[in-house]
C-alpha positions in Angstrom: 66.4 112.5 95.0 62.7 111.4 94.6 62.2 107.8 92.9 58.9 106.5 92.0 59.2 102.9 94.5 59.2 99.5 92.4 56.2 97.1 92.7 58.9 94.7 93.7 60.6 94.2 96.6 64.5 95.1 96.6 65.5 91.2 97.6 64.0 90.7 93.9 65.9 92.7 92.3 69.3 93.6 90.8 71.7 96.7 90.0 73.8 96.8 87.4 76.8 99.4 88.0 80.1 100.7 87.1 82.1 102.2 89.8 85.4 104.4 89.0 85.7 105.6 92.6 87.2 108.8 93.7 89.6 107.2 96.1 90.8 104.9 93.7 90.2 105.8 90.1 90.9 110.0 90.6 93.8 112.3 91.5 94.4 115.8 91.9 95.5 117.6 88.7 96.6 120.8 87.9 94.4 123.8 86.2 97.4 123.4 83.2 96.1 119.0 83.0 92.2 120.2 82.7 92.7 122.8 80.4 91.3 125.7 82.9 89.7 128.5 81.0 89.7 130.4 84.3 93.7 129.6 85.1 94.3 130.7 81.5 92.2 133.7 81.3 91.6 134.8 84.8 88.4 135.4 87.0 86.3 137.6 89.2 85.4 136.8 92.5 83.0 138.6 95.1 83.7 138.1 98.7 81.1 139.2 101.5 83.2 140.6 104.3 80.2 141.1 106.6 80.5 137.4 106.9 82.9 135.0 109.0 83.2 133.4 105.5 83.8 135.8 103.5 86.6 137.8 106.2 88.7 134.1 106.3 88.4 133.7 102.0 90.0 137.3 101.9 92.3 136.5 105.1 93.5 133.7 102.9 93.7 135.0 99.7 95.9 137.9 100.7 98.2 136.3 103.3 98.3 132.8 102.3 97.2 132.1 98.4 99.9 133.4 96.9 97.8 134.3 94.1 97.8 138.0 92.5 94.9 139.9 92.1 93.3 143.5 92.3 90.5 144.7 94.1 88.1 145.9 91.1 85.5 147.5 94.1 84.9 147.6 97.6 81.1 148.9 98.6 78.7 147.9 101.3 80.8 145.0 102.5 80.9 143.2 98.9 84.5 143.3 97.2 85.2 141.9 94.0 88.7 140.4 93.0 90.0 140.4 89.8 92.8 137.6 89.1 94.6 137.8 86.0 95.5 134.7 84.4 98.5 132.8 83.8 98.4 131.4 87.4 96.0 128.1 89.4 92.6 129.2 90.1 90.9 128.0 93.4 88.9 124.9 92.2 89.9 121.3 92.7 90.4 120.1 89.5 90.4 116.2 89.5 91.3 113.5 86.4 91.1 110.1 86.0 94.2 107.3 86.7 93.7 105.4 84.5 92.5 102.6 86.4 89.8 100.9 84.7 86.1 100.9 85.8 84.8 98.2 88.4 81.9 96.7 86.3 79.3 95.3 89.5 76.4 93.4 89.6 74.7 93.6 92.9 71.9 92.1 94.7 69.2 94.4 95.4 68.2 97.9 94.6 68.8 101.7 95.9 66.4 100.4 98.6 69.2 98.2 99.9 70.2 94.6 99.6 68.2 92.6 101.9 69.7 88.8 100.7 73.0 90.2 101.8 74.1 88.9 98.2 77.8 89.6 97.2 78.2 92.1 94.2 79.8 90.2 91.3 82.7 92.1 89.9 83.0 91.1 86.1 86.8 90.7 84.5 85.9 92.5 81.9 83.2 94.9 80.5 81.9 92.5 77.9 80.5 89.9 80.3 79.2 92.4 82.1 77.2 93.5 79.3 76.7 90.2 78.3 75.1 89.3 81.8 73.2 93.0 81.6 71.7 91.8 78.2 70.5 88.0 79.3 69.2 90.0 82.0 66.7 92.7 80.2 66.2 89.7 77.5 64.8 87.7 80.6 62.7 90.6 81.9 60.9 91.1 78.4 60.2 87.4 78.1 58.6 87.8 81.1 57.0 90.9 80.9 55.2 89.7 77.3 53.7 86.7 79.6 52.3 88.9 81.6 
């Protein structure tokens, strides 16, 4: 990611965040929970079988997947896979717990934290926008000074 560098230094500055990490705040869910258009309608897929790759996707999808599918064509190592619906696709669909949203103000910047400062976690997302707004209201004030 390119990011034009502040004027200030990082030990001046602050980052508000909110965190719902995947560890904590995600789980596994079916293609039926997400709604899967591909699950429900099926797919295509092309493997390359010239490639170590491709030869273990197909190993697994035909010994170990237990998904059905026909081969649609087979030319110059490239085979396309046709999967009819009705049963999981391959992707790992993910959805939320639940568990609500850290709300984080830190010391520092993407540039690190060079204070060491202890990221506040707020109780609740108002005060968190609460400390967010004294926070840009401060910066104007100070920016009109000049």
């Amino acid at each position: 990611m390119s990011r034009i560098t502040p004027r200030l230094g990082a030990e001046h500055m602050q980052t508000f965040a909110i965190e719902a990490p995947t560890a904590t705040h995600w789980r596994p869910a079916t293609c039926e929970e997400v709604g899967c258009r591909a699950a429900e309608n099926g797919w295509k897929m092309q493997l390359d079988l010239t490639t170590d790759l491709g030869k273990a996707q197909a190993r697994y999808i035909k010994h170990s997947s237990g998904r059905r599918y026909e081969v649609a064509e087979q030319r110059d190592g490239l085979v396309t896979l046709i999967f009819p619906g009705g049963q999981e696709c391959f992707q790992a669909h993910r959805v939320r717990t639940g568990r609500p949203e850290k709300y984080l103000v830190k010391g520092g910047d993407f540039r690190g934290n060079p204070r060491g400062q202890q990221a506040r976690v707020h109780t609740k997302p108002e005060f968190w926008v609460e400390e967010f707004q004294e926070n840009s209201a401060r910066l104007n004030q100070l920016a009109e000074r000049g």
